[in-house]
C-alpha positions, 0 to 999 in steps of 0.5 A: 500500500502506498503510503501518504505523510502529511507533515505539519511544522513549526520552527523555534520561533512560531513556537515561542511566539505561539507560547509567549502570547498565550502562555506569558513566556517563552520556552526553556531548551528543556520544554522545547526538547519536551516537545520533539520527543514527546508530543505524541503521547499527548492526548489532546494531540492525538485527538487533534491529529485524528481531526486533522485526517478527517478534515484532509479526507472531507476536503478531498471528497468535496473536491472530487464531488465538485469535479464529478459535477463538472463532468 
């Protein structure tokens, strides 16, 4: 089976633009690290990446409805 990967990314500094803005600070190296090694196993990011395959799909399927209307 083919396999498709769809990447989401964030550089150093979105993060702690991100992080200051809504949590008063920016990160230590310490939290930043957390966030490479860890955030997997987050609950809510795992909640948030089911939701994010399931909006990839409903695009899809809207764009090929579209298309088939087309034809």
């Amino acid at each position: 089976m083919e396999e498709i990967l769809l990447t989401v990314e964030f550089d150093t500094d979105e993060i702690q633009s991100f992080a200051e803005a809504n949590f008063g600070r920016e990160l230590t190296k310490v939290e930043l690290d957390e966030i490479k090694m860890s955030w997997y196993l987050d609950e809510d990011v795992c909640w948030s990446r089911t939701q994010l395959l399931a909006s990839a799909i409903k695009m899809a399927i809207k764009s090929s409805d579209i298309e088939l209307a087309k034809s």
